[in-house]
N, C-alpha and C positions, 0 to 999 in steps of 0.2 A: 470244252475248250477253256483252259484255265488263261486268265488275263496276267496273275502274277505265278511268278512260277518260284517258292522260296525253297529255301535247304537252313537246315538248322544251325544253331552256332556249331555242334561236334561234327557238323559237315563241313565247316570251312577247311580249307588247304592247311597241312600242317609243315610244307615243305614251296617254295618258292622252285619257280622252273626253271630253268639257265640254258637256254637256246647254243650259244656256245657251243654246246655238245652234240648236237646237231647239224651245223655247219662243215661241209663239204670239206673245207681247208680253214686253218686256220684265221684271225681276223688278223690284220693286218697292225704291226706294234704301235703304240702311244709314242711319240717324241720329247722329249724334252723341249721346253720353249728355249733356252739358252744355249743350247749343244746340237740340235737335232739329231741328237742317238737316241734310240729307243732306251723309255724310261724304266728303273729301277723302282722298286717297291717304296724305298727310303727315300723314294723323290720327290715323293705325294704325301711324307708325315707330316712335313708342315701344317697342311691344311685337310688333311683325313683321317680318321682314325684307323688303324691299322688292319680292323676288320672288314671296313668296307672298301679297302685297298683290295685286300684278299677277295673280297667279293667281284672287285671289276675284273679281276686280272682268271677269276677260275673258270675252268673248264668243265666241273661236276656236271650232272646232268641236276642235281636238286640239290637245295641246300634247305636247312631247316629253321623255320619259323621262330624264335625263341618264345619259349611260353608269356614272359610279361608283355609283351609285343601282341602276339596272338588276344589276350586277355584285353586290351585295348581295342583292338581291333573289332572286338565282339559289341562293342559301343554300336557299331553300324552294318560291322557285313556277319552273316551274307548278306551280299546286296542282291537285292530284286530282279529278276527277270522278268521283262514285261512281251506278252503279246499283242502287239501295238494293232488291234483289231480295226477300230475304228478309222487309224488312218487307211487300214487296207480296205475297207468300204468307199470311205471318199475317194481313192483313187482308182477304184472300181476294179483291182488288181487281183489274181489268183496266186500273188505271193504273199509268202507266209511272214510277214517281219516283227523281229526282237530285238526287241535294245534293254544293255545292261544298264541299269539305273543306279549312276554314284554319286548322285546327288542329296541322297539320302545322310552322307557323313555328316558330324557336324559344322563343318567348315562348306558344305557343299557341293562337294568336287571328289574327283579322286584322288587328290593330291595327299592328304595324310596317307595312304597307302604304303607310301615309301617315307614322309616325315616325321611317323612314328618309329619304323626303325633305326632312323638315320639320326634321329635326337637319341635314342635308344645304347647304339653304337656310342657313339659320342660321350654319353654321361659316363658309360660304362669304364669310359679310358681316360677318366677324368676333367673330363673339356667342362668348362661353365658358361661359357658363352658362344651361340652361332652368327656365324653372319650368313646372308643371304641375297639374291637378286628375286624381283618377280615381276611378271611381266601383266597382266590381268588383274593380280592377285590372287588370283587360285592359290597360288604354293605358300605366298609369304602368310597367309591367313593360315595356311595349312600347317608352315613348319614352328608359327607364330603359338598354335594351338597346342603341337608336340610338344614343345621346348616349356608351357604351363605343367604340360602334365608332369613332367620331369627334373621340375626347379630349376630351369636353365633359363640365362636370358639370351634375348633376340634383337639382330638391326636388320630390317629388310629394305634393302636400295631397290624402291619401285622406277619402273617405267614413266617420266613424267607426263606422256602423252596419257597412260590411264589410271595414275595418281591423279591426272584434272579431270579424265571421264567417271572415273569409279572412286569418287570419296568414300563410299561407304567402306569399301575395301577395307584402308586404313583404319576406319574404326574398329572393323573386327581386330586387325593386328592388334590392337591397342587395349581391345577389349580384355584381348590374352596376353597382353603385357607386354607388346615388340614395341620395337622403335622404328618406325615407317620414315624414309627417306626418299626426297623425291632422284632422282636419275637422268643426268648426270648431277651429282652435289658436287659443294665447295670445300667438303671435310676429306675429299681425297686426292691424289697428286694425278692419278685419272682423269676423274670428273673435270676437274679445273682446267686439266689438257683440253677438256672436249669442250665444255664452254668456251674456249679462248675464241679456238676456232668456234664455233657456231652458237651465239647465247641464247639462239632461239629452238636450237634442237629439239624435236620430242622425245631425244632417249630409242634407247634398243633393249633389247636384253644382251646383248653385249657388251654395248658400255657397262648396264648396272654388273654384271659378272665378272668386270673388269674393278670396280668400286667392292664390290664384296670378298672378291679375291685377296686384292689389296688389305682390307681391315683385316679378314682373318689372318694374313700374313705378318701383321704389325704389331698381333697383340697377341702375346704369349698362352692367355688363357681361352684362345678362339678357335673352332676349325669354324672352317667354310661348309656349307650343304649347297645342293646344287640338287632341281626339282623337275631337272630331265634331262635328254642327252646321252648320258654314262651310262654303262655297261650293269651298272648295282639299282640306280632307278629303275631303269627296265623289270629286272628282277624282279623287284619288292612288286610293280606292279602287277605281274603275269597272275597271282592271286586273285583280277579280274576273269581271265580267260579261262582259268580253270573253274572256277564255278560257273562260271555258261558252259563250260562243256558239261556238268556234271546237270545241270537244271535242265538244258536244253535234251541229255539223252533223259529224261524223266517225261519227255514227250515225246522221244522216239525220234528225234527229229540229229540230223546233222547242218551246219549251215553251208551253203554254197554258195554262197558270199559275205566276207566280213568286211567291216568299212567301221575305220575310225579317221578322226581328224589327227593332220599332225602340226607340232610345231618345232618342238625338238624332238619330238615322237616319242615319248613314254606312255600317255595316256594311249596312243593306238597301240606301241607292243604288248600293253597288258593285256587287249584283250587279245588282240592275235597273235601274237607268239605261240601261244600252246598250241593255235592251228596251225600257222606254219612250220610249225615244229613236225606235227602230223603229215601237211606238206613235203615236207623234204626228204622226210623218211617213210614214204611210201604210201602210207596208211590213206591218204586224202589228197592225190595227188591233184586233183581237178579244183580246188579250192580256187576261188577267185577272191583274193586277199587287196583291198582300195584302200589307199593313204591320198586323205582327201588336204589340201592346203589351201591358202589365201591367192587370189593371184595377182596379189599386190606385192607377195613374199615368198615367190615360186625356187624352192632350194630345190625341190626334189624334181621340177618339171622344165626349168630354166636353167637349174643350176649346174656345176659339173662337179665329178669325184676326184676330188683333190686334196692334200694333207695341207690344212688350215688349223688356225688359232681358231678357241672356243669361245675368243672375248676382242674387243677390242685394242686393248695395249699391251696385248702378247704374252698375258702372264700366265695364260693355264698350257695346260701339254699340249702337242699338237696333232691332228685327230684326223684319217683318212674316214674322209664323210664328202657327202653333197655339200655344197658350200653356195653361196650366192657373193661371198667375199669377207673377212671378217670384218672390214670396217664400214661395212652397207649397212644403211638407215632406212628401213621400208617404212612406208608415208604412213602416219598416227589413224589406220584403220582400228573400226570398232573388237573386231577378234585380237587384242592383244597378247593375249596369251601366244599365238600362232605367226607372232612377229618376232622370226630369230634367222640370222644368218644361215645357219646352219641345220642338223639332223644329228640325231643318234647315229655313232657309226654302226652298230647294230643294226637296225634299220635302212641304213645306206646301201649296206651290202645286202640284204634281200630286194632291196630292187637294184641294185646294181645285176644280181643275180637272175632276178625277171621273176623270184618269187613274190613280191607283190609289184600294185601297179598303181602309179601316184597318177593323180586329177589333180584340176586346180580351177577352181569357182571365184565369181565375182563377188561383192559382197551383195548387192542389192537380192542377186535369185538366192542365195542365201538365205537371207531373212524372209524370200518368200516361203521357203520350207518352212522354217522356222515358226512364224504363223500359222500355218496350215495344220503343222503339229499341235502347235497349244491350241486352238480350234476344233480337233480333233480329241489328242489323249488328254489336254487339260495342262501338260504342263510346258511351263515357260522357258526355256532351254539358252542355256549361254549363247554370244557368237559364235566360239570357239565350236563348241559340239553342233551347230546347226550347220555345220559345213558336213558331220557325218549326215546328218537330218538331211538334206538335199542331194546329196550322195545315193540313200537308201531310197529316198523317194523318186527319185530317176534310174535306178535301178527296175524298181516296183513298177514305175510306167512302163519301160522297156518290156517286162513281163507281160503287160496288158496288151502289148503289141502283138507280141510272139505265143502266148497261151502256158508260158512256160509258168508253172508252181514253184517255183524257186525257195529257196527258203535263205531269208536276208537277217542277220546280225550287224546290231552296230553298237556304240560304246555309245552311252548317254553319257558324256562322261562330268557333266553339275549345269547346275540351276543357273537362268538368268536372272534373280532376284536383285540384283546389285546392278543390271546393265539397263535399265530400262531409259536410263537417255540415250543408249543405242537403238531401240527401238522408238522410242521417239523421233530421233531422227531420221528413221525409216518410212515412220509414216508421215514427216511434213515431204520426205521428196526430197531430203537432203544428202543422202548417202553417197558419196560419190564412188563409181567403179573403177576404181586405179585401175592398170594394169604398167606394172612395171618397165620405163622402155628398158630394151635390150644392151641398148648403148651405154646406160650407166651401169648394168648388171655388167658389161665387161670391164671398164674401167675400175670397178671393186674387185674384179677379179685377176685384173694385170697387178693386185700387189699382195698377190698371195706369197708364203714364207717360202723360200729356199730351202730345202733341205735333199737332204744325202739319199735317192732313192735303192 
């Protein structure tokens, strides 16, 4: 019974998966923020490069790696598959569970995954400068680190609720040469909106999306990156899912239950896309596919499917997805990364469709996974991924109940090395368990955009 389950560098994916092509009917068109017509390629040069335009908009079933891309990438994956044995002992369970470990990148997370192609694109079409939002930090550290490899510089408008929890964050940006800004700032016509009203804000990832939108809009030599959500993030990341498929049959094994956390949902499509892709078309119809959230920040469980803005002051395209409202401020919980208005519309429409099926956790039992885990496999796991950790471990219990052998996947998808005053606050007894009232999830929702159905 192997613990790590690895595949060599000439076994990584040399083609990216695009679910797209699997989908029943078409997704439903992008809007223009200013017109509400469905958007034109030429609408999104401003701020993308023209290949990853083509990337959101395709319907291939694959599309190919590019080799300097892949060659980077060989820094870290394949990444690891682990047989999380030991916690299956402690929970005294006959299920079998595996999490993909992407915390092994050098930034910690999964996030380079798609910030090395997306600097990648970028350089290629000339751009010198990215801007960017981050909400944990995961991405800004991530696209902070692409943008080194590639001689480009970086501004990442952080979240300032975990700009104050996660300082280390920013040194990483800084390390790799970005410029960290906290969110809402005073250098945009945005930010200064949102300060007006409230100076005491902790930020969203909307407002900063709304702030990064803006800079790359202003300055000629800039596109924007964006580090989930879009229809190209997903992509880049599905290179998770396909190596657990490839590792996980090198034990004969299939999963029957996959569970990631989501926020705008990229780090869960990567790994389950390739299964619910398997899902849709036949091959694995019984998959039980979990999109685990905050229930501080319940889009997918509270929230309803509606064509909303991506940001706060309306300037990106407008996206039929789960919404919770675009200009909703979920309260400065420690899972930052998983505090966003919104969902991938990709992901919206599989559970809109009933092919996956979203939960929604408090923080406190959260972190009690989360412990359990590092107690067990040894290691220390973000908030963000400790919502799939809780996820899988009550999973696993349900198994002890019923006798069933199940066999559970989930995305590790990076380290808490940087959060540990979230766990400190864990164990003084500080944590508080939001639960979002109802009443103000509607009143964000009474000023959703008009547009032309």
């Amino acid at each position: 019974m192997q613990t790590k389950i690895l595949l060599d560098e000439g076994e990584m994916p040399k083609r990216w998966y695009n679910i797209q092509a699997d989908l029943p009917t078409p997704m439903d068109p992008v809007l223009h923020p200013a017109t509400g017509k469905p958007a034109a390629p030429d609408d999104l040069r401003h701020i993308f490069p023209m290949e990853l335009i083509r990337q959101e908009m395709s319907t291939e079933r694959y599309i190919d790696i590019p080799g300097e891309v892949r060659d980077i990438l060989t820094l870290w994956r394949p990444s690891p598959l682990y047989r999380a044995k030991r916690l299956e002992a402690a929970l005294k369970t006959p299920a079998k569970i595996y999490y993909k470990w992407e915390g092994v990148s050098p930034p910690g997370s999964h996030k380079p995954n798609s910030a090395i192609p997306q600097a990648y694109y970028n350089r290629e079409a000339g751009i010198e400068r990215l801007a960017t939002e981050t909400g944990a930090g995961q991405w800004g550290s991530s696209l902070a680190f692409a943008t080194s490899l590639f001689d480009m510089e970086c501004t990442v408008y952080m979240v300032r609720s975990s700009y104050d929890q996660k300082p280390y964050r920013k040194s990483m940006m800084q390390v790799y040469g970005a410029e960290c800004i906290p969110s809402p700032s005073d250098t945009t016509r945005s930010g200064r909106a949102v300060l007006a009203r409230d100076p005491e804000t902790p930020g969203s990832l909307g407002i900063a999306i709304s702030e990064a939108v803006e800079d790359a809009a202003s300055h000629e030599n800039t596109n924007y990156a964006l580090g989930s959500v879009l229809n190209h993030v997903c992509l880049h990341q599905t290179i998770i899912g396909q190596e657990a498929r490839q590792q996980l049959a090198t034990e004969d094994v299939y999963p029957d239950v996959v569970i990631g956390c989501v926020g705008g949902g990229t780090n869960f499509a990567g790994l389950s896309f390739p299964f619910a892709g398997e899902k849709m078309t036949g091959k694995h119809p019984e998959t039980d596919i979990v999109a685990v959230e905050p229930a501080a920040c319940p889009t997918l469980t509270k929230g309803i499917y509606a064509y909303d803005f991506g940001d706060v002051a309306g300037l990106t395209p407008i996206m039929r997805m789960f919404t919770l409202g675009h200009d909703f401020v979920p309260p400065a919980i420690h899972a930052g990364g998983l505090r966003y208005h919104g969902m991938s519309p990709l992901v919206s429409r599989l559970v809109r469709d009933g092919v996956v099926r979203p939960v929604a956790y408090r923080q406190n039992e959260v972190f009690d996974a989360a412990v359990t885990f590092a107690r067990t496999e040894g290691i220390v796991v973000a908030p963000e991924a400790a919502h799939a950790v809780k996820a899988a471990v009550d999973e696993a219990l349900r198994c002890r109940e019923t006798g069933d052998a199940k066999v559970i996947l989930f995305n590790n998808s990076g380290h808490g090395n940087f959060d540990f005053s979230s766990y400190e606050s864990y164990f003084a007894g500080s944590l508080v368990d939001y639960e979002y009232p109802v009443e103000l999830i509607l009143e964000s929702l009474s000023r959703l955009p008009v547009v032309a159905r």
